[in-house]
N, C-alpha and C positions, 0 to 999 in steps of 0.2 A: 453813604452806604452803612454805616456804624460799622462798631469794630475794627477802625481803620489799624489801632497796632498789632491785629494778628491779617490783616492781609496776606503776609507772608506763611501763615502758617500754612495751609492747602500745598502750596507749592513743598514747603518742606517735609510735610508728609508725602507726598508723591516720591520725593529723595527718598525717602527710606524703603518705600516702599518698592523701586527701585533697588534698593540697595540691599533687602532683605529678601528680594525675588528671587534670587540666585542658591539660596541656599536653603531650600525648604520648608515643609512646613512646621516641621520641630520645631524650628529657629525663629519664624514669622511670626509674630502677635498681630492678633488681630486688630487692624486699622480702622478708626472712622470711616465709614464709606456711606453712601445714597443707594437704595437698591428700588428700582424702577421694577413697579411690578401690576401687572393686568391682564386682562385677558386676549385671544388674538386680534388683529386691527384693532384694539382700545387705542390707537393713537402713538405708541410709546415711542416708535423708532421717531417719530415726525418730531417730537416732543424733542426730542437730543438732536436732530439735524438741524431745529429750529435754535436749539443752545449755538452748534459750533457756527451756523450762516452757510453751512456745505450738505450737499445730497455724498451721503459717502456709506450709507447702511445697504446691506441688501432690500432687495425687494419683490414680491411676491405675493402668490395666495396663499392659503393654508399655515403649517406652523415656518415664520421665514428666519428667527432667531433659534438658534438648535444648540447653540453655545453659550450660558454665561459672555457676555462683552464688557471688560473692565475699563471704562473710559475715562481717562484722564484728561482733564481739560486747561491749559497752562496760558495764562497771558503773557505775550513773547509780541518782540516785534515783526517777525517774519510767521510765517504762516506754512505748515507742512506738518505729517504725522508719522509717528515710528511708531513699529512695534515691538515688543520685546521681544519674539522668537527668529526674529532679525534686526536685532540691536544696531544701530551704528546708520542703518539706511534710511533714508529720510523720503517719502513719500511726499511728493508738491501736488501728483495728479490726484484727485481725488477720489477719480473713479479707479483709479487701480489700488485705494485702499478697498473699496470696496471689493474688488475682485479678490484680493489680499484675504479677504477676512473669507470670502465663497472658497475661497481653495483651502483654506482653515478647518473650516466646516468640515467639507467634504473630507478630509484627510481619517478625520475621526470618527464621523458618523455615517457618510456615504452618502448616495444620490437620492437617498428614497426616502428620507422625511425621519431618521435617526436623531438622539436627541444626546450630548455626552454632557455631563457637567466640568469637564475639564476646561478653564477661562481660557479667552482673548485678552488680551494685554493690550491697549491702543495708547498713546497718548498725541494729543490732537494741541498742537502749539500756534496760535491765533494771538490779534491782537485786538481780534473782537469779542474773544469769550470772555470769559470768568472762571478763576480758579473752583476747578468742583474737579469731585473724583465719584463717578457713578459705576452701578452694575446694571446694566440691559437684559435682564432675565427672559427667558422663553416665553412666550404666553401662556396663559391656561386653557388649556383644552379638555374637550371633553370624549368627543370619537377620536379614535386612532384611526390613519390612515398610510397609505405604501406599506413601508417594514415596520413600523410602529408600533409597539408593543401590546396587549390588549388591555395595557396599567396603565397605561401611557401616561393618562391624567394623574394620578399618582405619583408616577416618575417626577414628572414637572411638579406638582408641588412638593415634593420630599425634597428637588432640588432648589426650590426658592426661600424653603424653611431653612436649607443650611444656611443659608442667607441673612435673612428677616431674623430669625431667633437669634443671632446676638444683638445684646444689649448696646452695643451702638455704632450701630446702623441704622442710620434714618431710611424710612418708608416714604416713598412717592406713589399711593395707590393710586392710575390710574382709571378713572371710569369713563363710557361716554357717556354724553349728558343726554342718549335718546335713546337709552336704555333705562331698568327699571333700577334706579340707586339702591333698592333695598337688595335689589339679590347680584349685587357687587362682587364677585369673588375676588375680585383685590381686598375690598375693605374689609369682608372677613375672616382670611387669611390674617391680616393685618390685627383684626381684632383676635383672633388667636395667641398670636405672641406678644401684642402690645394691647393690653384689656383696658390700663388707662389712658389710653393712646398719649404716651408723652414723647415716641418718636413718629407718630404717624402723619402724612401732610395729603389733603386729598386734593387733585387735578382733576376738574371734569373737559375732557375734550368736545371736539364735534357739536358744538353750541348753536351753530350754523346750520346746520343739518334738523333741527328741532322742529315739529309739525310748528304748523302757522298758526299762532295766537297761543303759544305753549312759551315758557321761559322756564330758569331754572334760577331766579332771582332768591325764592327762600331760599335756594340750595348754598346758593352763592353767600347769601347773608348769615348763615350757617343757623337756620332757624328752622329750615323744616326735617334734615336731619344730619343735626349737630354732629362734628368732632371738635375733638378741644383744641385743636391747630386750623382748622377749618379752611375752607374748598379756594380751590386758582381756579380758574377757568382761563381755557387757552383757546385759541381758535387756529390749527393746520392747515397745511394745504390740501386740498381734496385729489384724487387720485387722477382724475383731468389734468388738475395742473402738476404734479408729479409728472406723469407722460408728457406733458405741452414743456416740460423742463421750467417753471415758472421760477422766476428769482426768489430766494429767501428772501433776501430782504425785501421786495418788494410784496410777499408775502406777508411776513410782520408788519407794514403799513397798512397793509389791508387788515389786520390783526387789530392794530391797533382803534384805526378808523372804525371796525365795526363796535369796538366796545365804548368807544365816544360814541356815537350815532343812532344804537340800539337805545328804546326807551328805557327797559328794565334794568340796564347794567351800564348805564351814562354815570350815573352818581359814583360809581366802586370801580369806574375806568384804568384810576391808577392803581391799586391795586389787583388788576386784571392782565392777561397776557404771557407772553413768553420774557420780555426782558425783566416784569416783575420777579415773578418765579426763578429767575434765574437768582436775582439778585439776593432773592431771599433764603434760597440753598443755599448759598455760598456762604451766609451770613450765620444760617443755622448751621451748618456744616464747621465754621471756623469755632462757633462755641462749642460744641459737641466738643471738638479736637484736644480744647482747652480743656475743659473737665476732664477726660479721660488720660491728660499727660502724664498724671504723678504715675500712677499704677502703670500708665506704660514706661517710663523711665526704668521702675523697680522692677519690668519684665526681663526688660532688657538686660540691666545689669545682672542678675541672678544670674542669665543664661551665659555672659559674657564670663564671670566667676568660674564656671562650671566649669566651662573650656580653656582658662585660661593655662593652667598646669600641663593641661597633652599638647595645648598649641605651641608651649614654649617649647619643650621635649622637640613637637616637631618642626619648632624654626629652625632648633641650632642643631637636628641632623641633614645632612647634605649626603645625598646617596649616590655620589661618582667621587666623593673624597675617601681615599683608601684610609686613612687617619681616622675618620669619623667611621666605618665601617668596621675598621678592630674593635675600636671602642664601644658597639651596641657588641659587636660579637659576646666579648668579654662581659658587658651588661646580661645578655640575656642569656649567658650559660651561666653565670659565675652567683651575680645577683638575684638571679630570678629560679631556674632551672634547680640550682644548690637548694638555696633558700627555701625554694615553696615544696621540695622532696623532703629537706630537715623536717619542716614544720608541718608537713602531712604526716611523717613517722611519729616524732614525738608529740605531736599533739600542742604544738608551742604557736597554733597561726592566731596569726589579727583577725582573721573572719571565723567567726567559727561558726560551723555547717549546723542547723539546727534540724533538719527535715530527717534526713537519714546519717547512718555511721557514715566512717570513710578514711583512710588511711592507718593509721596504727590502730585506733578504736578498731577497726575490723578483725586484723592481724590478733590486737590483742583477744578477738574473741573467739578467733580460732586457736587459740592458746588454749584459753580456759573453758570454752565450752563444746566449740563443735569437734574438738581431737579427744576429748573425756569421753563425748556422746557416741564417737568411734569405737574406742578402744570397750565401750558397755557393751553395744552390739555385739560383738563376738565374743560375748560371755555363751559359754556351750550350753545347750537343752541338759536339764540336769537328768534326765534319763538316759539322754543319748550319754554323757557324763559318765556317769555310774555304769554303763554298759561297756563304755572302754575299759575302765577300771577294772570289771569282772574278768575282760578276758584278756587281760593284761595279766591279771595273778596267776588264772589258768595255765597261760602258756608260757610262763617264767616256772611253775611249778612241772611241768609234762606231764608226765604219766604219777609222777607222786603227789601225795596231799601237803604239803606245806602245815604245818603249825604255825609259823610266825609269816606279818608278812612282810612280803618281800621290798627292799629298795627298790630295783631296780623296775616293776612297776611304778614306784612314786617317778622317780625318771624320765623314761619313756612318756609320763600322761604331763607332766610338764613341759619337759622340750617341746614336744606335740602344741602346747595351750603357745606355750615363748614364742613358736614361728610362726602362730597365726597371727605375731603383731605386726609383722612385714609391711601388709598390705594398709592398713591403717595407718601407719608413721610414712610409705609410699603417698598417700591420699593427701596427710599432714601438710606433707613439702610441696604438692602441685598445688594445695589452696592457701600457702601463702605465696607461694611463685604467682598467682593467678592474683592477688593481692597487690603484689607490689608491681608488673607490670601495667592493673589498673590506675594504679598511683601514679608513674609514669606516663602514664597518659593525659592523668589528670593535669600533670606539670606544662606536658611539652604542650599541649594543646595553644598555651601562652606565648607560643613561639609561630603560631601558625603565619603571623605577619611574613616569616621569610621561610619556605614551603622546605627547598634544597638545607638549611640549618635542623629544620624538624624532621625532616625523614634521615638525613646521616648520624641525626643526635639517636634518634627514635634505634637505626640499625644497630649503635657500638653498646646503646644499654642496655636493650633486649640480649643479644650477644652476652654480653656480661651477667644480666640475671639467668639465664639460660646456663653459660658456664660454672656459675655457682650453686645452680640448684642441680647438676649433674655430681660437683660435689657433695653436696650435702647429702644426696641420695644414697653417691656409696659411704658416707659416712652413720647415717642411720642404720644401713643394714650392715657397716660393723659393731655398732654399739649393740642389735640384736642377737649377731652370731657371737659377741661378746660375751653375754647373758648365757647363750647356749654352751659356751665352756667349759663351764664350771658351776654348778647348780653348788650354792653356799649352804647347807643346811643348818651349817653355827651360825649364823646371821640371828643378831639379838633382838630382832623380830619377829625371827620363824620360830612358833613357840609349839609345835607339835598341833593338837587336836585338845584343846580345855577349851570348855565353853561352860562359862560361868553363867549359870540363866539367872541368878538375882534372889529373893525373897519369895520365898513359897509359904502361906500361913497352913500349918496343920492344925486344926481345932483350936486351944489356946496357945499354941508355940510357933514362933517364927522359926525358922532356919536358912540357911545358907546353902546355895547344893551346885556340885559341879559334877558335872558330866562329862566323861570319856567314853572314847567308843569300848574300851575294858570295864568298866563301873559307873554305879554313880555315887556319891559320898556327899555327908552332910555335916554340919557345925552351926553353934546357935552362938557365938561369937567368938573374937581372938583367942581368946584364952582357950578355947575349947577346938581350934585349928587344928592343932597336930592331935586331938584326940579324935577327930573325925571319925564321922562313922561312915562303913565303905560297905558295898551292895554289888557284889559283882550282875555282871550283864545275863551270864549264859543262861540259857535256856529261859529266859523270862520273857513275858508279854503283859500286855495291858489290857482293862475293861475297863466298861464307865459303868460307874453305880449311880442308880437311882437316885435322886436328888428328895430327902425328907420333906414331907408338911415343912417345918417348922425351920428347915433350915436354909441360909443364906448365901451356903457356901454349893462351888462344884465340884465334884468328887472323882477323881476316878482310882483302878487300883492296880497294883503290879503285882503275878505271882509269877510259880515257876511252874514250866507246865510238865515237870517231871514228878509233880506235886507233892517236892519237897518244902521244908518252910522257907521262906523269903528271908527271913529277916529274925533270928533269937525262935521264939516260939510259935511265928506267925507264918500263917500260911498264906495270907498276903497281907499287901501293905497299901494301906487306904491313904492320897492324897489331896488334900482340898485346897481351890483356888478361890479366889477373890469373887473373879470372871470368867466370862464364859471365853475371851481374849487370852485371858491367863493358861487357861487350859488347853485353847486348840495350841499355845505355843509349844507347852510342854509334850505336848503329843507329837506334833512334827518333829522335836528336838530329838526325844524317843524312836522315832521313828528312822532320823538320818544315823543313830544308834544301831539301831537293830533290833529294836524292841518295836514287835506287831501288835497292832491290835489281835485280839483274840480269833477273831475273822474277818479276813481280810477280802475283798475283792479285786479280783485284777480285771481289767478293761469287761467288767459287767459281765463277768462270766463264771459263776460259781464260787466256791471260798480256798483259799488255799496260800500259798506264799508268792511271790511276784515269781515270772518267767526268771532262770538263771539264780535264782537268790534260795537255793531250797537247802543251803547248808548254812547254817547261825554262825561257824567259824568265817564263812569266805564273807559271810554279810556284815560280820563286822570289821573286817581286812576293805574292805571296798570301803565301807565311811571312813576306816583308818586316813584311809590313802587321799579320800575325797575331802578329809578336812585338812588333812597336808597339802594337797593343792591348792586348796584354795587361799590357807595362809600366805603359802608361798608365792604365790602367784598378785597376792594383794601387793605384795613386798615388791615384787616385778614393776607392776601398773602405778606406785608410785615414784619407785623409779624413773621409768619411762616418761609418766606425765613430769618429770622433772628437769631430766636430758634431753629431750625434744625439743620444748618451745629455745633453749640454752644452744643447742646444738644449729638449730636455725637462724636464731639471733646473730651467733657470732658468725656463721659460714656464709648465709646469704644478707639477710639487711646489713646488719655493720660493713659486711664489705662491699656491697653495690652503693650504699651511703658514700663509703669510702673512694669506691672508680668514679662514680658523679663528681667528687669534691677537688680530687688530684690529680684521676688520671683522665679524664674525659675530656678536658680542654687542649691537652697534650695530640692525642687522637685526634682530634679535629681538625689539628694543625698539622697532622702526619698525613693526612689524605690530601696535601699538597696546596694549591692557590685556595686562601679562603673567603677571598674576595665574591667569587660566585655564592659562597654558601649566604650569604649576606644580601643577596637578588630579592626585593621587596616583589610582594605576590601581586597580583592588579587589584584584589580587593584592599590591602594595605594603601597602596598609594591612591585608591580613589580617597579612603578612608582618610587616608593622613589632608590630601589635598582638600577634601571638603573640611574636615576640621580647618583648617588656617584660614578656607575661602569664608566661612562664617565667622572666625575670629576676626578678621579684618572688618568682615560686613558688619556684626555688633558697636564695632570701635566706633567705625563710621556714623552706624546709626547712633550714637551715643551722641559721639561729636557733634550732629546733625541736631538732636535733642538737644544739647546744651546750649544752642545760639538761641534756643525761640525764648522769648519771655512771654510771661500768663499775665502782665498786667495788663486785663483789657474789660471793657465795661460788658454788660450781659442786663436783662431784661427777666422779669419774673414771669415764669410758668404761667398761660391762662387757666383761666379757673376751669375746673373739670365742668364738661356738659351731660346728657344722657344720650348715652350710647346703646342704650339697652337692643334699640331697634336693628342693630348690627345682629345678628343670629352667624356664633359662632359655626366655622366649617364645618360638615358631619359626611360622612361615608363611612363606606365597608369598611374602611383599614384605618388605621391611623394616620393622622396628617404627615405624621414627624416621624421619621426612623433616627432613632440613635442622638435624639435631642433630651437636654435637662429637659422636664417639665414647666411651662412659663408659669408665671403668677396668676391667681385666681382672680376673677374679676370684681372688683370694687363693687361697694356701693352704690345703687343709680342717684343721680345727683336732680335738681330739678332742673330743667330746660328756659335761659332765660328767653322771656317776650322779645320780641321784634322790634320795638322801640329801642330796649335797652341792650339790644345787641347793636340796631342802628346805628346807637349813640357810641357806642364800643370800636364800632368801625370806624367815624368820625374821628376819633380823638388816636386813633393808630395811623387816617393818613393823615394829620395835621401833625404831625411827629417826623417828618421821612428819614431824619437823622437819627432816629433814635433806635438803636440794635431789637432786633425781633427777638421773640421769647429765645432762652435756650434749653437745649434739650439737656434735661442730665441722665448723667448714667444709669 
């Protein structure tokens, strides 16, 4: 047969395959296999009954394979078949495999001609087969019939491509021989995923069956349309002797006899048949195996790697040992629970979160940004502002006119600004409670393995953030009514109402000029500071003067409008800016002064002075008071943004840090027996259990791997032929869902002559010992 030192390998794939069945398809790499593939009645099932020497396949019209069938074929001395979805029982009758595999069916697809791709597992142990491992694919079909989809055809080939598209798996494209070879749907399928055909092997059936004075002798000789592994021809039992129950093996006699006896196919007898074919899978099957071992070895081991760290974890826990049960407790409060809350606060983890923020990053940006962007919000409308103010002076003043103004308005519009910070420093403390509960969630979620540990851990810390942010709360609204106390007006920040505006050029002269809501006053440097020259406010207003041809600057000017002089002998006093920027500032700055424009409009209606503002004394007591608040108030908001995030820190994070690290374990063990809290969930022990069931299975499979040896002889690749004639699959949809793309087809090659294919045939069976080509990966 050649290849006599890997004989053993088939069978040893079958172990693994075996032994990797159990745990998935994560874990499974894909095996050498044969995938049987044609259209309905092409022969297929007779082809694999004619392998095992048993009638054991269903049978029928229409589509009668509805399931992938993964046949295992083992040389054993004794003879019977197990399946895997009843491992352990061993089928001697043949026909109740066959029923075996009818209730299979039916279980998944139903009575009416459904098709599922979920496999049959068989293995068939004889001591007349030969080690092979095949797939029985559904037919191709074209009309849907009973419940059968309206894709149906589709279906079945989307399900044969999972198949055929990998790279090694050998192709048996069945045809019969009295049909038209060119429109094959095996072989173009085939020619789909395999364009050089270097796994494809073509079967024509039904030889017997062929119009009278017709053969398929070029077919055979692979000359009239060549593949580069080129055609078997078999000859079945016909559906007569299927009903008349006729023996296989006396069947293959007649199999044989007719391919000695026929004219056209006397000379290529020996390489004709079923026991050919058989022998030549197996032979192509065992090289394949070879080739593709290293890469499978390194599959294996990778995935055995992978696992091995959780599998050891979960060798040495044992879940009715109260010993080993403290011991995760403490693990998974102490080690994990501590740990991953420290390192979500401080920003200290091995992983670090690249997508979005998340623990302190968050915290921390409720610190600096969204409790700043609070505490702006309820800056007050500067009208509504200045309208408090007015009647604040008012009614401190009664029925008299004040000269100076009064304290106790500066006061009253303070405290008033101080308690609206309540609500905002309230806001603060729910979005970092909302913060670090998230975080906690984040943590225990790693705990879900034991449900009863995460919901009592989940109660005592909520509990605990909860009782600290009740602190913290009334501890912010003492720090506010703190504030409200005692309003500090010697604080070396509150600097009264100076606002320094900067560099104003007048014609050739720079100056210096500050403004009170009492004057403005000017200096053209140090030296000349305390000679300042001072402009009081009363009765003054502003205009803008006409900007010259010739000049660069913007102007505007100040008189009095009791049309006294302004200023020595001036009856006003002309200022020029840079810009036009320069100057709208000056004018606002004037304005929160008390210095109007000349005429003014209020809300688009006429000229005049603003509503409330018609006396120059109270209008500049309201800026008085309005730049005292707002200093003092600055001096507040920095405060605040400073005692907050400080106030937080230490009353909720530091101390739920704190309950997590000392007291939380304590607690745990105060809720009495904690043996329950340690009750693994049913997804945990499926979880743990399938980890170990595949750790073992890898080992195995390794172990199983390490006994084959690859020294074994192998045969070169035949020379490529033209294949052109194959016209790739086409329909509405695509053949393939959710497959790599195959390789593009080759070059066509020239077709050798029929002599020297003849002779080609000649010198392969004066060879019989010598290994058929192998396929490589």
């Amino acid at each position: 047969m050649g290849n006599r030192g890997m004989e053993e390998l088939i069978p040893l794939v079958n172990r693994l395959q075996d032994a990797l069945s159990s745990v998935g398809r994560s874990c499974n790499p894909p095996l050498p296999q044969i995938a049987v593939v044609g259209g309905q009645s092409a022969g297929k099932s007779s082809v694999l009954e004619n392998f095992v020497g048993r009638d054991f396949l269903p049978r029928g019209t229409g589509i009668v394979t509805r399931r992938p069938l993964i046949l295992k074929l083992l040389n054993a001395d004794t003879e019977y078949g197990e399946f895997l979805h009843c491992k352990g029982k061993k089928f001697t009758d043949f026909d109740e495999i066959r029923r075996e595999i009818d209730a299979e069916t039916l279980q998944l697809t139903g009575s009416n001609k459904g098709i599922s791709p979920i496999p049959i597992n068989l293995q068939i142990h004889s001591p007349h087969v030969l080690n092979l491992t095949l797939v029985d694919l559904p037919g191709i079909t074209k009309v849907p019939v009973g419940d059968q989809p309206a894709d149906i055809e589709y279906q079945i080939r989307d399900m044969i491509m999972q198949y055929i598209c990998k790279e090694n798996c050998l192709i048996l494209a069945v045809t019969p021989a009295n049909t038209d070879l060119a429109n094959s749907d095996a072989l173009k399928l085939a020619k789909d995923v395999d364009p050089q055909g270097l796994r494809t092997i073509g079967v024509l059936t039904k030889l017997d069956l062929m119009d009278a004075g017709t053969d398929a002798r070029e077919i055979l000789e692979n000359r009239l349309l060549p593949l580069r592994r080129g055609y078997i021809g078999v000859v079945n039992r016909s559906q007569k002797d299927i009903d008349g129950k006729k023996d296989i093996k006396a069947a293959l006699l007649q199999e044989q006899e007719f391919f000695l006896s026929h004219p056209a196919y006397g000379h290529m007898a020996e390489r004709m048949g079923t026991p050919y074919l058989q022998r030549l899978l197996n032979q192509q099957l065992t090289n394949h195996i070879r080739d593709t071992l290293p890469a499978f070895r390194s599959h294996l081991q990778g995935q055995l790697l992978a696992l091995s760290k959780e599998a050891e974890e979960y060798t040495q826990y044992s879940p009715d040992d109260h010993g080993h049960r403290t011991k995760t407790l403490l693990q998974s409060v102490i080690q994990h629970l501590v740990v991953d809350f420290e390192k979500l606060i401080e920003g200290s983890g091995d992983k670090v979160e690249t997508v979005a923020l998340s623990g302190g990053a968050r915290i921390n940006r409720i610190f600096h940004e969204r409790f700043p962007y609070e505490l702006m919000k309820i800056e007050s409308d500067e009208t509504k502002l200045r309208q408090e103010i007015n009647y604040a002076i008012r009614n401190i003043h009664g029925i008299r006119s004040g000269l100076f103004t009064p304290d106790m308005a500066f006061q009253a519009i303070v405290r008033k600004q101080i308690s609206r910070l309540k609500g905002p420093c309230i806001k603060f403390v729910d979005m970092v409670t909302h913060e670090l509960i998230t975080t906690l969630y984040q943590c225990i979620n790693k705990l879900n393995s034991f449900p009863k540990l995460q919901d009592e851990t989940e109660k005592l810390v909520t509990a605990a953030i909860q009782h600290q942010e009740s602190k913290c709360r009334d501890q912010v609204l003492l720090l506010i009514d703190i504030q409200l106390a005692y309003i500090n007006t010697k604080h070396e920040d509150f600097i009264g109402f100076t606002n320094n505006i900067g560099i104003m050029k007048g014609g050739a002269k720079e100056y210096w000029f500050v403004l009170t809501a009492e004057s403005l006053s000017w200096f053209k440097d140090n030296e000349e500071k305390e000679k300042k020259y001072m402009l009081s406010l009363d009765n003054l207003k502003l205009r803008d003067v006409e900007k010259s041809f010739m000049s660069s600057k913007f102007v505007f000017a100040i008189f009095n409008t009791e049309l006294r002089n302004v200023y020595k002998d001036y009856k006003c006093l002309e200022l020029a800016c840079n810009s036009q920027e320069e100057l709208d500032s000056w004018k606002a700055s004037l304005l929160q002064a008390g210095v109007y424009p000349e005429k003014i409009t209020v809300d688009g209606q006429g000229n005049g002075a603003p509503e409330n503002f018609t006396d120059p004394l109270l209008e500049r007591q309201v800026q008085t008071i309005r730049n005292l608040v707002d200093s003092y108030m600055s001096i507040i908001y920095k405060t605040i943004k400073d005692l907050m995030p400080k106030a937080v820190m230490h009353l909720m994070i530091n101390s739920v840090k704190e309950f997590i690290s000392s007291e939380l374990l304590a607690r745990l063990y105060a809720l009495g027996e904690c043996s329950p809290l340690m009750d693994e969930s049913l997804e945990q022990r499926q979880h743990r259990e399938e980890v170990l069931r595949k750790h073992a299975a890898l080992k195995e499979a390794l172990s199983v791997v390490g006994t084959i040896s690859t020294s074994t002889c192998t045969t070169p690749l035949p020379p490529p032929v033209d294949s052109s004639w194959i016209q790739p699959s086409s329909g509405g949809r695509p053949v393939v869902r959710g497959h790599a793309p195959c390789a593009p087809r080759g070059p066509a090659h020239v077709r050798p002559n029929a002599s020297r294919s003849a002779d080609g045939l000649k010198r392969f069976t004066s060879q019989p010992k010598r290994a058929p080509p192998s396929v490589p990966r």
